[in-house]
Structures are given as structure tokens and as C-alpha cells.
Backbone as numpy.savetxt, mean C-alpha at the origin, in Angstrom:
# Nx Ny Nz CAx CAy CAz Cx Cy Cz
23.55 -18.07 11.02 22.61 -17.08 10.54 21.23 -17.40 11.10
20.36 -16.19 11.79 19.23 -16.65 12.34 18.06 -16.72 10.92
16.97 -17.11 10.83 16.58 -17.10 10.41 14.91 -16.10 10.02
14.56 -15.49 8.62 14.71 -14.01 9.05 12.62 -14.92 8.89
12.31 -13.77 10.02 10.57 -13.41 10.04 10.02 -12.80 9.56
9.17 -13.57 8.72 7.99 -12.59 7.50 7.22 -11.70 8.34
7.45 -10.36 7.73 6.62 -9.40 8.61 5.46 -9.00 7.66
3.99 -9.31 8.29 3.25 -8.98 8.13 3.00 -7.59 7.70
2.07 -7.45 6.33 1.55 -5.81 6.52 0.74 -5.09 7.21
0.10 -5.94 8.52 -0.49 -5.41 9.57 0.35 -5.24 10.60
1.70 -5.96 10.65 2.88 -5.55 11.51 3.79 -4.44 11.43
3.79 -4.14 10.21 4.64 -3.25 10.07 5.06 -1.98 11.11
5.74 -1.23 11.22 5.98 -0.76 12.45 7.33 0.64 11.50
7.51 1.56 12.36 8.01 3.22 12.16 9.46 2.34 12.08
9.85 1.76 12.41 11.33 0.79 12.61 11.70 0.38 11.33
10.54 -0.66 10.90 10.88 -1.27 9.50 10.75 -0.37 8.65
10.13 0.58 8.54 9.99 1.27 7.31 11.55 2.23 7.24
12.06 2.31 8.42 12.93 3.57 8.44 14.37 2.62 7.75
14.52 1.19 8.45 15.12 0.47 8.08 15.47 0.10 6.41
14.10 -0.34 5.70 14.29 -0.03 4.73 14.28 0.81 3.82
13.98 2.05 4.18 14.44 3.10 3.53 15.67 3.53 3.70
16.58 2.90 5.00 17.87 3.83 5.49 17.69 4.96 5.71
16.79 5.27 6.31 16.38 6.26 7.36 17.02 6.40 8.06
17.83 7.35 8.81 18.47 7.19 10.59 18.51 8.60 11.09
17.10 8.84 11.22 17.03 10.19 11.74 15.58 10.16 12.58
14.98 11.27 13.36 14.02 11.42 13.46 12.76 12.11 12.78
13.72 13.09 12.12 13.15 14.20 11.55 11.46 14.10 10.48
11.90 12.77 9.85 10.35 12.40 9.11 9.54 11.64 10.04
9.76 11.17 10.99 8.85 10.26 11.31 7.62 10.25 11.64
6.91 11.51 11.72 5.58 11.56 11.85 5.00 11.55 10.39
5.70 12.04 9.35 5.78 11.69 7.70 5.72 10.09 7.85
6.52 9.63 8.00 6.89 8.11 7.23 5.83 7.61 8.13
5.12 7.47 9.79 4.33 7.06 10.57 2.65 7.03 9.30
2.41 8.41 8.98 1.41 8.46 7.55 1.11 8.09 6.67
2.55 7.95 5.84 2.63 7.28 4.59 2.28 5.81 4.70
2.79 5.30 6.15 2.92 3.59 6.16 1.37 3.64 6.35
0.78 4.25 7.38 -0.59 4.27 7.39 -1.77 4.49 5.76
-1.51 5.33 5.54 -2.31 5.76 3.98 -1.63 4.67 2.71
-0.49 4.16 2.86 -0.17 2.69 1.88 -0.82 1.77 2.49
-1.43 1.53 3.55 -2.03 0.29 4.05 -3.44 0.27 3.72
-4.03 1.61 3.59 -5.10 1.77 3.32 -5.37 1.51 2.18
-4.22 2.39 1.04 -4.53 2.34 -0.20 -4.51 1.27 -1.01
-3.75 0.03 -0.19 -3.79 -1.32 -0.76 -4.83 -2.23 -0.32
-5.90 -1.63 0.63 -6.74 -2.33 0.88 -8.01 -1.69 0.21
-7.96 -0.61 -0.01 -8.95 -0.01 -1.24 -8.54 -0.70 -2.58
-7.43 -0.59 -3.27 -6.73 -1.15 -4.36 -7.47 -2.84 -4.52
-7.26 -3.40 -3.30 -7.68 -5.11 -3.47 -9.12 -5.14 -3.37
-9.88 -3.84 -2.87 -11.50 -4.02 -2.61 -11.79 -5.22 -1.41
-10.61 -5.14 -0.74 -10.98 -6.73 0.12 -10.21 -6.03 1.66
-10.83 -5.81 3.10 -9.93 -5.48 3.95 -9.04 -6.76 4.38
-7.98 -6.50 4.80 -6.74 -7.42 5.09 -7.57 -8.43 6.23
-8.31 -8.41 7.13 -9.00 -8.74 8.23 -10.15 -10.11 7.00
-10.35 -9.61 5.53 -10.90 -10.66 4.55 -10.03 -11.74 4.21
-8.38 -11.73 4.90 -7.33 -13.03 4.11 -7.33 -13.56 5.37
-7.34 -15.31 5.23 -7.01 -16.57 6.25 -5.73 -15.93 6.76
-5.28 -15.71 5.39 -3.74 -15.51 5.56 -2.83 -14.43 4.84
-2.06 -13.34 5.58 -1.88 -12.04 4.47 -0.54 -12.76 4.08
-0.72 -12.35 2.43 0.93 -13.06 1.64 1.83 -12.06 2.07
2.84 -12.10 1.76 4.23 -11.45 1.88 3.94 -10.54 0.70
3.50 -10.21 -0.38 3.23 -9.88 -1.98 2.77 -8.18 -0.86
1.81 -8.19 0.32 0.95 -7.21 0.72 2.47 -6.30 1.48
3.27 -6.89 1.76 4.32 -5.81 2.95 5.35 -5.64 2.04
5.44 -6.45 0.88 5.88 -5.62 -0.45 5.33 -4.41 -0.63
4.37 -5.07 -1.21 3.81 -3.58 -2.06 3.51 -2.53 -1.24
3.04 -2.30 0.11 2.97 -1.84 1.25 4.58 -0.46 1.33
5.90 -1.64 1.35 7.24 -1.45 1.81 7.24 0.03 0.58
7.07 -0.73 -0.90 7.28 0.05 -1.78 6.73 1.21 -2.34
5.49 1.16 -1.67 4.52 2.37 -2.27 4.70 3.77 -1.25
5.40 2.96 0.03 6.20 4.18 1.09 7.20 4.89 0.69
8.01 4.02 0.11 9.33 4.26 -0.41 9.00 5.40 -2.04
8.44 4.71 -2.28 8.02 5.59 -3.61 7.69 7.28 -3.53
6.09 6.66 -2.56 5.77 8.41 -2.16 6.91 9.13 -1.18
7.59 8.92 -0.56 8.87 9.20 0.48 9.87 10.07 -0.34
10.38 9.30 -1.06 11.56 9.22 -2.18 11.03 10.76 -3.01
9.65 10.66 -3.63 9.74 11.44 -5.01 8.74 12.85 -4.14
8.01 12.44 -3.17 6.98 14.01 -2.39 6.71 14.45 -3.77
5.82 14.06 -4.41 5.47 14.71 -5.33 4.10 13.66 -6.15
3.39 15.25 -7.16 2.50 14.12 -7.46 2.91 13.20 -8.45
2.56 11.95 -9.19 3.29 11.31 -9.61 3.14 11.62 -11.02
4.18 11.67 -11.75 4.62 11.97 -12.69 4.35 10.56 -13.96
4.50 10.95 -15.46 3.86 9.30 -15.88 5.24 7.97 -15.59
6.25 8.50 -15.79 7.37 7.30 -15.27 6.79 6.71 -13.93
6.71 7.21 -12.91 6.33 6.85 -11.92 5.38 5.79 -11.71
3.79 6.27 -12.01 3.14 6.10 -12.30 3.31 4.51 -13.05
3.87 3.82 -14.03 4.01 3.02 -14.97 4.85 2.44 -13.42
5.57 2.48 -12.94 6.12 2.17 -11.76 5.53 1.50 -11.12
4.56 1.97 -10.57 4.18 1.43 -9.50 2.49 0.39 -9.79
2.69 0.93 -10.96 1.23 -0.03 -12.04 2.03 -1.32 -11.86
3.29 -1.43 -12.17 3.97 -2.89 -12.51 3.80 -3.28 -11.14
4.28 -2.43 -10.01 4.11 -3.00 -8.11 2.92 -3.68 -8.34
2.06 -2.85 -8.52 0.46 -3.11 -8.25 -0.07 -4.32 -8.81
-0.12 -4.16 -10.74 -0.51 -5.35 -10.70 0.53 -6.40 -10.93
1.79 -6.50 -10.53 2.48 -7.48 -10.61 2.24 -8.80 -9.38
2.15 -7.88 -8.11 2.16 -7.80 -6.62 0.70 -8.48 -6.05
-0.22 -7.34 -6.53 -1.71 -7.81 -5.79 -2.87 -7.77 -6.87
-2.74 -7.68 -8.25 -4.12 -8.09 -8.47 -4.44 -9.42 -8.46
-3.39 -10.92 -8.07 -3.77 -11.83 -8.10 -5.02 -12.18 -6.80
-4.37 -11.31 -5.59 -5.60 -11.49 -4.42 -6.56 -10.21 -4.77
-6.81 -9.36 -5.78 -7.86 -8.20 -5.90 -8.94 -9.13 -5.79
-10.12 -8.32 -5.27 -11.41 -8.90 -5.42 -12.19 -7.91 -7.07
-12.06 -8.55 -7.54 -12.23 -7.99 -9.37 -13.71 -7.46 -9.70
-14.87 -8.16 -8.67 -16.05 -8.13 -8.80 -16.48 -7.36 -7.63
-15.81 -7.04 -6.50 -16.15 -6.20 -5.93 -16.44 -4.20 -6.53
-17.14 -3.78 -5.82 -17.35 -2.34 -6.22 -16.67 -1.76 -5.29
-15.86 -0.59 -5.68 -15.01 -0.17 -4.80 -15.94 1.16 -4.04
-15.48 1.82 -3.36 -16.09 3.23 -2.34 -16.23 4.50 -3.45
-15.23 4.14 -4.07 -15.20 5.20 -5.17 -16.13 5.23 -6.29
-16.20 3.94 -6.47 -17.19 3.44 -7.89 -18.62 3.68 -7.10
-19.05 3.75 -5.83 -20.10 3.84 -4.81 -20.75 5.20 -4.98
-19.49 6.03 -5.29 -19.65 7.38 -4.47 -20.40 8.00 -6.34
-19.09 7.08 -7.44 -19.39 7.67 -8.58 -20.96 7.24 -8.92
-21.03 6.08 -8.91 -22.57 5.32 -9.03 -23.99 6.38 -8.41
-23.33 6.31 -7.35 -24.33 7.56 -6.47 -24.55 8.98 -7.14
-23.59 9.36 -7.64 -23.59 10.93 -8.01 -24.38 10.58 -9.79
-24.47 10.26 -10.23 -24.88 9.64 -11.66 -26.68 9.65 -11.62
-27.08 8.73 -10.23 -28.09 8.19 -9.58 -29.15 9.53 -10.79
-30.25 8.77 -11.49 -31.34 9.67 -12.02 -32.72 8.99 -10.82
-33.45 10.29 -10.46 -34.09 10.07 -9.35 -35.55 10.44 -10.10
């Protein structure tokens, strides 16, 4: 048995994702090419920290990465509260241990800003 290689969530690639979804078509792949893109994002908004901020990215990131594809893929829809409770457990089971907690996120920026008394 060879021995298997941690794939990075900056590695990830239209292959692995199709793989683990059992994908074997072409038909989504400019879909699933998006999703892997906008989960990479959304976990680097989520941690307040860009991936380019870790020495070293854990395996915990191409989890939650793998799963939040699979999730939005699976259900195309907005998320419903089961869901939702779903992917709270991914989230903070997965990555709030590397979240940056004290960081302000883009959103909290944008809300902070709009509030702003001048």
C-alpha cells in the first residue's frame, strides 16, 4: 500500500473534489471549479486569517474546505436550519481552534462603517 499525501487546501484541484464527491462526469465542473473556489474563500473569511498567515496549513482546512463543497453541491439550496446546525458543528468543530477571535472581519468593517456617526 503506497502511502497516501496530505493535500493541502491551497492544493486542492477539480480532480479531488470530483473524486470525493463521486463525481464522474463533466457536466458540473465549472459549478464544482466555484464552489471549491468560494469554500476557500469562505474559510478564510470564517478564520479572519488568510491561509498565506499559517507556517503551516492543518489538514482540519481541506476538511472543512472538502465538506462545505460537498454540502453546497449536494443540497443547491439556501440552507435550511438542519443544515445549517451541520455545518456549525464542521466549522466550529474543524477551525475555530486556528480562528483569529480578535481579529475584525470585512463584514464587521463594512457594518462598523455604515453605523459610523460623523
Amino acid at each position: 500500500m503506497l502511502p497516501l499525501k496530505t493535500i493541502l487546501v491551497t492544493e486542492l484541484t477539480l480532480d479531488n473534489v470530483k473524486e470525493y464527491l463521486r463525481v464522474d462526469h463533466e457536466d458540473d465542473d465549472i459549478l464544482l471549479e466555484t464552489m471549491l473556489g468560494a469554500a476557500q474563500s469562505f474559510i478564510q473569511s470564517y478564520l479572519n486569517r488568510k491561509f498565506t498567515d499559517f507556517e503551516e496549513l492543518p489538514g482540519e482546512f481541506t476538511i472543512a474546505c472538502m465538506a462545505l463543497v460537498a454540502h453546497w453541491y449536494e443540497r443547491r439550496e439556501i440552507q435550511p436550519e438542519k443544515a445549517t446546525k451541520e455545518l456549525n458543528y464542521v466549522f466550529g468543530g474543524l477551525l475555530d481552534m486556528h480562528r483569529d477571535w480578535n481579529a475584525v472581519s470585512a463584514t464587521e468593517e463594512v457594518l462598523n462603517e455604515s453605523w459610523k456617526i460623523e
